[in-house]
Each structure stands twice: as structure tokens, then as C-alpha cells.
VOTORGU-555592 format. One record per residue (C-alpha): x, y, z; residue number from 1. Coordinates in nm, 4 decimals, padded with zeros to 6 digits. Layout:
VOTORGU-555592
- xx_yy_zz_nr
- X_Y_Z_NUM
...
***
This chain:
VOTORGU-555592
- xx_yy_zz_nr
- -01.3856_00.6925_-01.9214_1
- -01.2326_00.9901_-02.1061_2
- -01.3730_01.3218_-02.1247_3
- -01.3270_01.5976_-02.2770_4
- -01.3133_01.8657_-02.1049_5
- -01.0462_01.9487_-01.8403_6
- -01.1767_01.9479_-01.5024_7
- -01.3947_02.2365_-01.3155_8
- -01.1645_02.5343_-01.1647_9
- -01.0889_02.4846_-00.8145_10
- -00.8736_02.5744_-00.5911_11
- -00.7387_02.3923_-00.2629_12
- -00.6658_02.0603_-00.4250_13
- -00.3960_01.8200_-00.4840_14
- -00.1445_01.7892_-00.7635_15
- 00.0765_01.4235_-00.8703_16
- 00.2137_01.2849_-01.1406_17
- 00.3030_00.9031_-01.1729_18
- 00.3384_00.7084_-01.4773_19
- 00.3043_00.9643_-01.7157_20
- -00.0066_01.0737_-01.6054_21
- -00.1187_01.4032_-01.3780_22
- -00.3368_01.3321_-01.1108_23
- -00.5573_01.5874_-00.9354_24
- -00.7663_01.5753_-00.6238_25
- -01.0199_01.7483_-00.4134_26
- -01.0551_02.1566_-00.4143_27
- -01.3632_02.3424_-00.3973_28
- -01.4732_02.6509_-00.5751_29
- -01.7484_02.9208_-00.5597_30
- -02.0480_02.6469_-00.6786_31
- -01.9334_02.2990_-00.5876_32
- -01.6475_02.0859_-00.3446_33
- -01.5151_01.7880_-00.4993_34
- -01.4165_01.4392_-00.3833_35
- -01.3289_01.2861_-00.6998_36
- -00.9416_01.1896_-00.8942_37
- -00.8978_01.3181_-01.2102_38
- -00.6418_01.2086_-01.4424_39
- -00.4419_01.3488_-01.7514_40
- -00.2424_01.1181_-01.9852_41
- 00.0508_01.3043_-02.0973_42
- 00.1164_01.0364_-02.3834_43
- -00.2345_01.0735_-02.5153_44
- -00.3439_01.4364_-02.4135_45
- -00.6359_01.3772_-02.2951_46
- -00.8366_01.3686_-01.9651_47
- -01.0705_01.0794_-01.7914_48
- -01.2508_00.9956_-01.4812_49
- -01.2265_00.6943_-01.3004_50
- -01.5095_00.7275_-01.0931_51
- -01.3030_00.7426_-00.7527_52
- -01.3819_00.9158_-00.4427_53
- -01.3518_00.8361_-00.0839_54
- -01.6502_01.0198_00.0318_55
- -01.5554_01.3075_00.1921_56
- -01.5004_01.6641_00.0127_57
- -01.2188_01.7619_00.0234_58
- -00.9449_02.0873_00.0015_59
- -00.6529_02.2619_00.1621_60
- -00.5606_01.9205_00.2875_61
- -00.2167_01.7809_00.3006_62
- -00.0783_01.5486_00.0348_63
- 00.2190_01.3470_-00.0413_64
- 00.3076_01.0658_-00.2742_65
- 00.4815_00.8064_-00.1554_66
- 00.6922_00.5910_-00.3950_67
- 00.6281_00.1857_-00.2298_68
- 00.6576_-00.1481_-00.4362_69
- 00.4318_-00.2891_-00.5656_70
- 00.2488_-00.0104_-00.6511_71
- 00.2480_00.3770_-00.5240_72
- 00.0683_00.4953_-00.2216_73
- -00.0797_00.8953_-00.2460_74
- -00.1337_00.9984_00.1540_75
- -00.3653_01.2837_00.2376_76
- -00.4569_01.4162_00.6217_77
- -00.6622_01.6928_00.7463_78
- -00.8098_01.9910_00.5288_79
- -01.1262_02.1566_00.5063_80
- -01.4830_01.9542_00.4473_81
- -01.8320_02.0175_00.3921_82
- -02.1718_01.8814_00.2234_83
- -02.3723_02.1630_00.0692_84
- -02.6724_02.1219_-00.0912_85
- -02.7109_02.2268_-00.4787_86
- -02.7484_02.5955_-00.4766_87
- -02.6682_02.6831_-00.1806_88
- -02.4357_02.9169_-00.0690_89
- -02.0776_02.8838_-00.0450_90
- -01.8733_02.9160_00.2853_91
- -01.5926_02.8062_00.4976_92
- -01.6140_02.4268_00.5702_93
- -01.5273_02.2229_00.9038_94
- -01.1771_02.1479_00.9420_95
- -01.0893_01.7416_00.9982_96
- -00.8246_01.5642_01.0785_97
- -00.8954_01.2529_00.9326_98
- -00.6593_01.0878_00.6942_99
- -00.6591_00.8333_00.3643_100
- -00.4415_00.6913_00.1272_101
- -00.4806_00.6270_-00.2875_102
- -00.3366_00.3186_-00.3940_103
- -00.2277_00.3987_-00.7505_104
- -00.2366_00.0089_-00.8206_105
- -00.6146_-00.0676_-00.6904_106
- -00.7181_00.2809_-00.7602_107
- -00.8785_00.2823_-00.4114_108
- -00.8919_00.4867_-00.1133_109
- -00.8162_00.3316_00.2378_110
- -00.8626_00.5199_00.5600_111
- -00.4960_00.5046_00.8241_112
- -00.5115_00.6747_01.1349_113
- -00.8506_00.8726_01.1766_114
- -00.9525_00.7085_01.5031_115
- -00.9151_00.9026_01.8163_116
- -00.9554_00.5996_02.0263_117
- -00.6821_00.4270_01.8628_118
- -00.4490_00.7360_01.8067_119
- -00.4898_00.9553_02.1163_120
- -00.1928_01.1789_01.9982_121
- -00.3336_01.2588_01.6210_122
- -00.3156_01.6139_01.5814_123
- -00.5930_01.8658_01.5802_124
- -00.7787_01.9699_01.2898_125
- -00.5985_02.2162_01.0530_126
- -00.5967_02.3284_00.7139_127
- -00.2370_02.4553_00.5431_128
- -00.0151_02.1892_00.7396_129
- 00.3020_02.0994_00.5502_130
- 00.3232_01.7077_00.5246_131
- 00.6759_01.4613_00.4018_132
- 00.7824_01.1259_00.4131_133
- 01.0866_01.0283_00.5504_134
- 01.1688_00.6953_00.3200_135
- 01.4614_00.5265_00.5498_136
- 01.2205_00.5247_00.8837_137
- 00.8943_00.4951_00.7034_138
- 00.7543_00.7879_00.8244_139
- 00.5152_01.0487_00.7923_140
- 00.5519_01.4285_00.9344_141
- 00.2822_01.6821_00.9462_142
- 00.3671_02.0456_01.0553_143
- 00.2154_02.3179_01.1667_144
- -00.0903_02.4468_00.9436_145
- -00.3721_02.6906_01.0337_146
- -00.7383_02.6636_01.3076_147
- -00.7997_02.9753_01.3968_148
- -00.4333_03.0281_01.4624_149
- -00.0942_02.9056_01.3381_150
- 00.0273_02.5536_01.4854_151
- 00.4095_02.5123_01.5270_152
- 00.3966_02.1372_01.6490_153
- 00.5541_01.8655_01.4531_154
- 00.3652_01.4822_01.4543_155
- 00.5347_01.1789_01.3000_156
- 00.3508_00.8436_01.1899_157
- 00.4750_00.5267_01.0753_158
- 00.3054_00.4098_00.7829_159
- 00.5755_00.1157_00.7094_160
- 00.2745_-00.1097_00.7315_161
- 00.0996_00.0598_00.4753_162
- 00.3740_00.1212_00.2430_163
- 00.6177_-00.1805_00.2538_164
- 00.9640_-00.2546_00.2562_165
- 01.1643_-00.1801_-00.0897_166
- 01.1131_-00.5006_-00.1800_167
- 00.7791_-00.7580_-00.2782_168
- 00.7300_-01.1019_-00.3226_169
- 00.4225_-01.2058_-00.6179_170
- 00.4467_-01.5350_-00.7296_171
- 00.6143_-01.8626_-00.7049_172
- 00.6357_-02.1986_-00.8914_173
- 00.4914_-02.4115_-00.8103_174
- 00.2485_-02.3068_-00.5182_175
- 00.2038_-02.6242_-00.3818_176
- 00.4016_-02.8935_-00.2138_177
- 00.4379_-03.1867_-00.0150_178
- 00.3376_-03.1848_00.3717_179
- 00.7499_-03.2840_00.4162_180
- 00.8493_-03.0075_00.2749_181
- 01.2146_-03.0538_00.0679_182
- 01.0437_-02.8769_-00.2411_183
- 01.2132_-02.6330_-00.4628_184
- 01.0626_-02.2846_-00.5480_185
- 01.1177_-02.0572_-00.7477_186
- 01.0124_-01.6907_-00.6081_187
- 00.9243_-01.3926_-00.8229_188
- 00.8755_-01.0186_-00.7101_189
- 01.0932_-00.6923_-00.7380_190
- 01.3763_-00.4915_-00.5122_191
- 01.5788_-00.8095_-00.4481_192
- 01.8970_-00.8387_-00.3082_193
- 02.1983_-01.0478_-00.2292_194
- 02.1210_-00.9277_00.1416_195
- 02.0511_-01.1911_00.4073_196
- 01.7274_-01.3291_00.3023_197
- 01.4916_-01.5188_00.5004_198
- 01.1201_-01.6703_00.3494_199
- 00.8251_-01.7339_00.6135_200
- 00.5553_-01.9359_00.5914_201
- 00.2979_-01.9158_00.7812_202
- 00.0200_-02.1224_00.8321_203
- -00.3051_-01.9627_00.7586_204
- -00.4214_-01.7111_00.5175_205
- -00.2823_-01.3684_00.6987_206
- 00.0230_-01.1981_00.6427_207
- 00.2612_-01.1268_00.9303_208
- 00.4796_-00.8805_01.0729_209
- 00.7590_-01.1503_01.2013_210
- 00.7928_-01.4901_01.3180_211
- 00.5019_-01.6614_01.5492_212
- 00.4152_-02.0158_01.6673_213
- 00.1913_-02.0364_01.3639_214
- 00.5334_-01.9688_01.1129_215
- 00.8573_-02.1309_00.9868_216
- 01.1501_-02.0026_00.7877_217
- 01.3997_-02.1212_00.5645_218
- 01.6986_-01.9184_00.3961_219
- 01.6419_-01.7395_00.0467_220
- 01.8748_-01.7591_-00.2474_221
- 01.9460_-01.4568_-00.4526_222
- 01.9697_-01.5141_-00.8513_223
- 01.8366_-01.1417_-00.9690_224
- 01.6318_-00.8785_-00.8786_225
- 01.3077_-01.0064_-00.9970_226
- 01.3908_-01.3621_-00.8687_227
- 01.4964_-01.6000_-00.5620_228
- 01.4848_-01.9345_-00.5046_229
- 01.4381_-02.1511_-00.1685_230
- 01.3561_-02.4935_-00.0190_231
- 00.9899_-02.5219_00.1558_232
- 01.0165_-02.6033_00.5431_233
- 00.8731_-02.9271_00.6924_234
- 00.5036_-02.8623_00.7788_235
- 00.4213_-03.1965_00.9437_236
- 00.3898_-02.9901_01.2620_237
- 00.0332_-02.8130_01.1195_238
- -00.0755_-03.0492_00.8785_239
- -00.2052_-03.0522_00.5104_240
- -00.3033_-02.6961_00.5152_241
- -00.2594_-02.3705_00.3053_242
- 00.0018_-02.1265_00.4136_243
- 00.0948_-01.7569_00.2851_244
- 00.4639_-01.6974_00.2475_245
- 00.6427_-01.3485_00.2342_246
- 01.0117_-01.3054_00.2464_247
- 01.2679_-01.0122_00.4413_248
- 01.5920_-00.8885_00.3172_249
- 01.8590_-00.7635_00.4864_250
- 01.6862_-00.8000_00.8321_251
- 01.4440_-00.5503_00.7315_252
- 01.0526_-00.5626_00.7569_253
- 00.8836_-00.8598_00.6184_254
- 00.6697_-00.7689_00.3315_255
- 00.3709_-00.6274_00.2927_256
- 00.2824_-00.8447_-00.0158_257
- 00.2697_-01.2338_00.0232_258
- 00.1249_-01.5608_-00.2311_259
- -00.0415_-01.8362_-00.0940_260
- 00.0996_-02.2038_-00.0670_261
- -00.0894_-02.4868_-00.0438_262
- 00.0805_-02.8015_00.1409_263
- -00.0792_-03.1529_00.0776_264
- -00.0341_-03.4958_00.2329_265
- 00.3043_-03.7020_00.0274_266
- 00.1661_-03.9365_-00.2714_267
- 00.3900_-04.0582_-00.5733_268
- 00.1200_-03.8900_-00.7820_269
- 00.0784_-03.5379_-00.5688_270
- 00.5043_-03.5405_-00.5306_271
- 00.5183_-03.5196_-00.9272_272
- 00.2780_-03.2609_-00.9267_273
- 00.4505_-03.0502_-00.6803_274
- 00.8008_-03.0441_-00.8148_275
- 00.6818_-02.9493_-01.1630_276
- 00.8937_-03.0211_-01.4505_277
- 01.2358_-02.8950_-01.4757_278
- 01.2294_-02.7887_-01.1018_279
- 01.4462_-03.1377_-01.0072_280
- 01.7398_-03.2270_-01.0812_281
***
């Protein structure tokens, strides 16, 4: 909700902007640490709280904002944390290395990367590192940064899971079809191309990274950016199930976005329903 004061002085945190609006996060000061996103509109000059924090205070961390489709991702690793009690005294905090992203879309925090077990080469904990994203590979880079001594060591992660290819799929028409297949669709999304395209379908309701037993794939047809058309597969081989469907380009990564599909058993009734009007010729 707005407010209307700007937010408590601070230093140590985060600076974006996206969408006309400022967005600030984390810092500490000489009474409180803070864990919270504030926002400024620019268009309407005032500021507001959205009541989001991912539970750990925050500062001197590393930031970057990443620009992904559908919707923005804001990466943050490492820093300075601490709980202190109202009152108390002020003083330096533990460094982490732990690591989150902001999803400007959902306007929540996911943790990447923060298990040792599962990352045995995450860096150490440090305050002050630098931190990019290289946008052809899909990569962050954290460097150097400050424990008690300068680091000089350089870590890459690839967060292409996280942040998508250039490209999304969100919605076709119809969404459901005949067991044997033959049905026209027409695909809507964003960052289309006249690429090679390929749409999967697999049967479930989980995304994948490529083609498994579980999926088929049929060619893609390119009519603008914001629109594609193709021809369902034959499903006979899983049965009247639902599927998810998500589309590559260009041989590139599948995407990270998908829309469900729901195949049925072939009646004269369910065929009219699936083909929708205008969709045959």
C-alpha cells in the first residue's frame, strides 16, 4: 500500500529501476537491518510497500537485474546478515553466501544455489563482491569481494534455468484436442522468430529441458512475434491424458514457460469442440 514517507536511511542496500518504478532493497543502519522491497513510482511520485521479504537481513550483498521474458528476474548473493533484537546494539553481522532471486512478475523471492551439498564449488562468504550477467551464455559472475581479506577469484553460474530463453510461450487456442492429434493451434507468447522452431509436448504436468520418452514434437510456424501456429502430434501412444507444451527456437533452450493441453478420446461431438470455430478450413 502507499506510504508516505520515503524509506528509513540505510546504507548497504540495493538500487533498480524497471517499469518506471525504483526499487530498493536490504541495507542496515545504526538502529535497524532490513529485509524488505521498497518501491517508488516515478509516474505517480510516490512510495509503497508491498510487504516482500525473503527472510533474511540483508546488506553489502551483490545485486544484478537480469532482463528475462516473461517477466524480470533481480539476483542477489552473499552480503552481510544478522537478527538483533530491538534496542540492542549495533555491530558487524555474519557474512553468507547464500543467494535469491526477485521475480518482478510474482513479486516473490526464490532461493538458487545456497546448498553446499549440491554446489560444492559456491564461493565463500564475502561482502563487496562485484556480480554481472553474461546474457548470450546465461551466466552469472561473482568477483572478488572482502572476509577478512580481499578475494581475487572469479565463480560463474548458469542460471539459464531460472531466467529463460529470449523467448515464452502463454497461451494457445484451443487447449484441447483429439487423442489423434491433426489439430490446429494457434500459439501465443513473445520473442518469436522465423528461426527453426520446434513445439514439445509432453505428457504430464512438468516442464522439460529437452526431448524424453514421455515427449513428442512437431514443427512450429512463424506468423509474428507474439504468435505461431502448429499441428498437435498423435498421442495414441499415452492415452487421453493432459500434456504441457513449450516450444524452442533456433535450437536454443526450450522454455522456461509452458500451457497445459488436455488430449481426449475422438467423438463427433468432442472433435467440434476441439477445432473451435474458424480454426478449420
Amino acid at each position: 500500500m502507499p506510504v508516505n514517507n520515503a524509506p528509513e536511511p540505510r546504507g548497504g542496500h540495493s538500487v533498480f529501476a524497471s517499469d518506471d518504478k525504483v526499487y530498493i532493497y536490504g541495507g542496515w543502519n545504526n538502529e535497524m537491518q532490513f529485509n524488505k522491497v521498497e518501491v517508488f513510482d516515478l509516474e505517480k511520485k510516490e512510495w509503497s510497500d508491498p510487504d516482500v521479504d525473503n527472510g533474511i537481513h540483508r546488506w553489502n550483498h551483490s545485486s544484478v537485474l537480469v532482463e528475462a521474458i516473461p517477466t524480470w528476474k533481480f539476483f542477489i548473493f552473499g552480503g552481510e546478515c544478522a537478527e538483533y533484537n530491538e534496542g540492542a546494539p549495533r555491530s558487524f553481522g555474519k557474512y553468507v553466501n547464500s543467494s535469491c532471486y526477485l521475480d518482478l512478475g510474482t513479486v516473490r523471492w526464490t532461493t538458487y544455489a545456497s546448498d553446499p551439498e549440491s554446489f560444492a564449488n559456491m564461493p565463500a562468504p564475502r561482502e563487496y563482491a562485484a556480480m554481472a550477467y553474461d546474457k548470450r551464455e546465461s551466466k552469472l559472475f561473482i568477483y572478488g569481494g572482502w572476509n577478512n581479506g580481499w578475494f581475487n577469484d572469479l565463480y560463474s553460474l548458469n542460471v539459464g534455468k531460472i531466467v529463460g530463453p529470449s523467448y515464452a510461450i502463454t497461451a494457445s487456442e484451443p487447449n484441447l484436442g483429439q487423442l489423434s492429434g491433426n489439430v490446429p493451434l494457434v500459439i501465443s507468447g513473445q520473442g518469436f522468430t522465423e528461426a527453426n522452431i520446434t513445439v514439445l509436448f509432453t505428457c504430464g504436468n512438468r516442464p522439460v529441458d529437452g526431448n524424453t520418452k514421455m515427449t513428442l514434437s512437431v514443427p512450429g510456424f512463424y506468423e509474428s512475434e507474439n504468435r505461431l501456429t502448429c499441428v498437435t502430434p498423435n498421442f495414441d501412444q499415452f492415452g487421453p491424458k493432459e500434456c504441457v507444451v513449450q516450444l524452442s527456437i533456433g535450437g536454443n533452450d526450450f522454455t522456461t514457460t509452458w500451457i497445459p493441453f488436455q488430449y481426449f478420446l475422438n467423438t463427433r461431438a468432442n472433435k467440434s469442440l476441439a477445432y473451435g470455430p474458424g480454426l478449420l478450413k
